[in-house]
N, C-alpha and C positions, 0 to 999 in steps of 0.2 A: 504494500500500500504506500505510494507519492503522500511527502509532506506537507502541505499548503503551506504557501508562501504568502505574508503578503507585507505589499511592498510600501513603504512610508516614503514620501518626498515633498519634496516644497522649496521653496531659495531661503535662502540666510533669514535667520529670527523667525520663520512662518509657526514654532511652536513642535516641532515634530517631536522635541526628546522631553519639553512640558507632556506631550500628549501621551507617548510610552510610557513615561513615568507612574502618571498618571492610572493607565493602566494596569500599573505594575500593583500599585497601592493598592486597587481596588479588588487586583486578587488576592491579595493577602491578607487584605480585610476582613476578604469571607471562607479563607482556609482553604482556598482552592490549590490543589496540589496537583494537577495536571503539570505535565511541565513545557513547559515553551519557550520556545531558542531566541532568544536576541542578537543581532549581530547589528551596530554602529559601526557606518563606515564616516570616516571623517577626512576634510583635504588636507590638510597640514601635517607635519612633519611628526606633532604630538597631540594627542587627545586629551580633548576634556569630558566629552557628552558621556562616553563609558564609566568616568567617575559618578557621575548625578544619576545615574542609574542604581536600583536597587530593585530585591524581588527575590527572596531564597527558592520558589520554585521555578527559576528560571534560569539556561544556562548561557552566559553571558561572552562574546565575546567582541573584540573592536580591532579594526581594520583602519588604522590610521594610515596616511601617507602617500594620498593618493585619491584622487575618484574611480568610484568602484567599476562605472559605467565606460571607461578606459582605460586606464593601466591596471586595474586590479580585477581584472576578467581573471586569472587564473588563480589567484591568491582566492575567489570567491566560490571560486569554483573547487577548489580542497576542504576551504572554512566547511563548507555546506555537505561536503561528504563525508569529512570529521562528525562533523557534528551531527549528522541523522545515525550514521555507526556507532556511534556511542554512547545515544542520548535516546528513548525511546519520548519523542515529539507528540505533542497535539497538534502543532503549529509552532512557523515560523515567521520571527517580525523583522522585518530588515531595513534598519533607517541609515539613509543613503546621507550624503553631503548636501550643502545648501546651493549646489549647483549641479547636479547629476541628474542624466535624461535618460526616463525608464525604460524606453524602449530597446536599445543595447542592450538591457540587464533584460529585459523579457526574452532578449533573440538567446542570450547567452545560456538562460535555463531552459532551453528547448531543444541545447546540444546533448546527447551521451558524453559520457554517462548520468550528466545531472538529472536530465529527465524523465529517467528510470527513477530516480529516487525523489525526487522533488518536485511540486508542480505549481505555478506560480495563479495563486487566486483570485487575487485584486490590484488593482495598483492604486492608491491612496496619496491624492497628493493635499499639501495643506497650501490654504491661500490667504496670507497677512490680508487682511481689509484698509488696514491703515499704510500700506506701504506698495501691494501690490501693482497698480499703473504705474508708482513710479520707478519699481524695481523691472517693468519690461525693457524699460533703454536700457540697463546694467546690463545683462546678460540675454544672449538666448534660449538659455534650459528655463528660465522663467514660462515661458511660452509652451518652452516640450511638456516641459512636468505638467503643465494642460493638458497640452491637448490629446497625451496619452493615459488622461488618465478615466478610472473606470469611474470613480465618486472623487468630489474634492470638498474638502471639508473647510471651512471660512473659520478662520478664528478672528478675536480680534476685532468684532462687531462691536461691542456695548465699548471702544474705545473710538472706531472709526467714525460712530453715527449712522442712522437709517442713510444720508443720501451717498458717502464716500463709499457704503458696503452694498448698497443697491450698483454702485458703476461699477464695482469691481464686480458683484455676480453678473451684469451685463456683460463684461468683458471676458469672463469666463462660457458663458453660453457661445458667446463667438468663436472662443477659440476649442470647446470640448462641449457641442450640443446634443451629444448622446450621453453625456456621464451625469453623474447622479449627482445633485449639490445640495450639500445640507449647511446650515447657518446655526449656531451653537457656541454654548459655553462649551469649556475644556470639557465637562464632567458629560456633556451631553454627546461630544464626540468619543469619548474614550467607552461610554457606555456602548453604542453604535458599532464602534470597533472590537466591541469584548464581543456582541452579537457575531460580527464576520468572523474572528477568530474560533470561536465555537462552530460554529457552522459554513465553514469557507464556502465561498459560492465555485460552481464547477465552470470552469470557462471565464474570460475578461476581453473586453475589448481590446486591449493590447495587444490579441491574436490576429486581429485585423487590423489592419495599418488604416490607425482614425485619421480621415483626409481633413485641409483646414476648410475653410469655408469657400474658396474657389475651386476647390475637387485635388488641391495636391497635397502629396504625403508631404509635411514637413521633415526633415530630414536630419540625421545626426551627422554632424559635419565633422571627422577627427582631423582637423587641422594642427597645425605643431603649436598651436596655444591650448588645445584640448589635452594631447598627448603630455604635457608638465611632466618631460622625465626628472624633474629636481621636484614634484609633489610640494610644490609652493604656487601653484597658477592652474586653472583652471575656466574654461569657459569665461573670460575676461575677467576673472576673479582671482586677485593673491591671495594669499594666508602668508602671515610673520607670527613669529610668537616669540615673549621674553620669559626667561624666568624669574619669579619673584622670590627673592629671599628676605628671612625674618617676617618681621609684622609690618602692618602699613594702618594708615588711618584710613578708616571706611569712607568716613565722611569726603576726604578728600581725594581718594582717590576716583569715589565716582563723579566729584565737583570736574577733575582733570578728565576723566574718559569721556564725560558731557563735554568739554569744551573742543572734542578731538571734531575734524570737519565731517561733512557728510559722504564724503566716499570711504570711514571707517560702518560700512552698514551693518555688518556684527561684529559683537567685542561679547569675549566670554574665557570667563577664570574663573581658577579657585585659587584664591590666597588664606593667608594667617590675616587677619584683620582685628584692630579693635574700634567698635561701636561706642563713643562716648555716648549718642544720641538715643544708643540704643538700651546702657546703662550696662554695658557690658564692657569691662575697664582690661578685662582678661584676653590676650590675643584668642581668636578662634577662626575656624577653619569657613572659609564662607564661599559662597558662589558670585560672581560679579558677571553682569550680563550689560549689554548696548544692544538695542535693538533699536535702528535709526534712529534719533538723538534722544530714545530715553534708557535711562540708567536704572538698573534693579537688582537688590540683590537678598540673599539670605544665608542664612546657617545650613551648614552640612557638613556630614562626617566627617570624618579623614579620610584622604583620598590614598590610593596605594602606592603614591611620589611623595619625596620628603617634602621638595622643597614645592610654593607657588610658581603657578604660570596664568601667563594670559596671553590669550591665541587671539587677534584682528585678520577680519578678512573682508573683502572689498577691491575695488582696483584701486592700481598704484597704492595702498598702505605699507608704512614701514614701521619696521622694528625699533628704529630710533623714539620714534613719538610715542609709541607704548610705556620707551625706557622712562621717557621724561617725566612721565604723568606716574611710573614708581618711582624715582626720585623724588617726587612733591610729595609724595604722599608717604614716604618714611619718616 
């Protein structure tokens, strides 16, 4: 019996590893012990989103350094045969990069020997409300992870407003007018997605090459900006990451990642931080996120690296301006 696949995507900040997470909680909430595969692919050199992740019935693994949807077609293609050999699966969840185009990864799991063991059941893409139109000039996978996809799930609504989230599902009907589109809080997508996961649906549009709206296949272009044999560039997107050592002031550090320009469109770390604000005077381990110019952050474990980091990704961003904004804030 083929594992169901199903596939997460969306472009930088769209909420994809909010939304796993998400679902992770909520099976452990209610003692579910089925087990089910996670695999984070991430484009930079080092991973964060595998950290923020949590779920004891679930076997976790992260594919950093790289998009999965081109250079790590083979590296996914082992992960995924590891891991059904060894792991008796309900389902498999597979959150791609904030710029990887599904339909590669659909062509890829329809090769032997993956699809003998694995069969890929949804493709799931998330679509920021508050950022989407303007993230189609950034990139083109913006557009793919449309228009191939089967359901696209809107987050981001009760921030964007009735009219910014009515254009944006406009702009989604144009570019994937057969997929399914739901509008929802996190909880109401993650529920929806525990539904798919229990009961993967047989077949996806992504078998069928979805045409745009003048009758042609949009296409996956691997140009030598796709290909990032150095896993720092993708689909007009860098990734830099610094490490952070010691403790930093929360407060300031997210005053500095606020004040970074708008082609930094995701920023996400975990550092040692202390919260005067937050009455919290003791360094602790926290998550710090940018999602176009807002800043968020929270408490979380320890991660399985001694020291902080914080990964920007975006075009042209550099590793300098990340430094600067840990310097102020030590």
């Amino acid at each position: 019996m083929r594992v169901p696949l199903v596939l997460v995507t969306g472009f930088l900040g769209s909420g994809k590893t909010t939304l796993v997470n998400r679902i992770l909680a909520r099976r452990a909430a209610r003692g579910d012990t089925t087990k089910l595969g996670v695999i984070v692919n991430e484009l930079g050199e080092v991973g964060i989103d595998g950290a923020l992740l949590s779920g004891a019935s679930t076997r976790q693994i992260e594919l950093p350094g790289g998009c999965v949807c081109c250079v790590l077609g083979d590296e996914l293609d082992t992960t995924l045969l590891e891991l059904v050999d060894a792991n008796p699966l309900s389902a498999i969840l597979l959150e791609t990069t904030g710029v990887a185009e599904p339909l590669p990864i659909a062509w890829a799991l329809r090769r032997p020997p993956i699809d003998e063991r694995v069969r890929l059941a949804v493709v799931v893409t998330l679509v920021d409300a508050t950022t989407f139109l303007t993230s189609r000039t950034l990139s083109a996978s913006v557009d793919s992870q449309v228009a191939y996809a089967d359901v696209v799930l809107v987050t981001k609504a009760e921030i964007a407003g009735d009219h910014d989230t009515d254009a944006a599902i406009a702009a989604v009907r144009t570019l994937a007018p057969r997929a399914l589109i739901r509008r929802g809080s996190t909880d109401e997508h993650a529920s929806w997605l525990e539904q798919a996961l229990s009961d993967p649906p047989i077949g996806h549009l992504s078998e069928a090459l979805v045409p745009s709206p003048d009758g042609q296949v949009i296409p996956h272009v691997h140009d030598e900006s796709c290909r990032h044999p150095d896993a720092t560039t993708a689909h007009g997107i860098d990734s830099v990451w610094v490490p952070v050592q010691g403790a930093v002031d929360l407060e300031e550090l997210e005053d500095q990642l606020a004040d970074l320009p708008a082609n930094y469109v995701r920023i996400k770390g975990i550092v040692r931080a202390i919260d005067a604000r937050g009455g919290r005077p003791e360094a602790c381990w926290t998550a710090v996120h940018r999602v176009g110019l807002r800043v968020s952050s929270e408490p979380v474990g320890a991660p399985d690296f001694e020291e902080g980091r914080l990964v920007a990704l975006g075009p042209a961003v550099e590793a300098e301006a990340l430094e600067r904004c840990v310097r102020a804030a030590r």
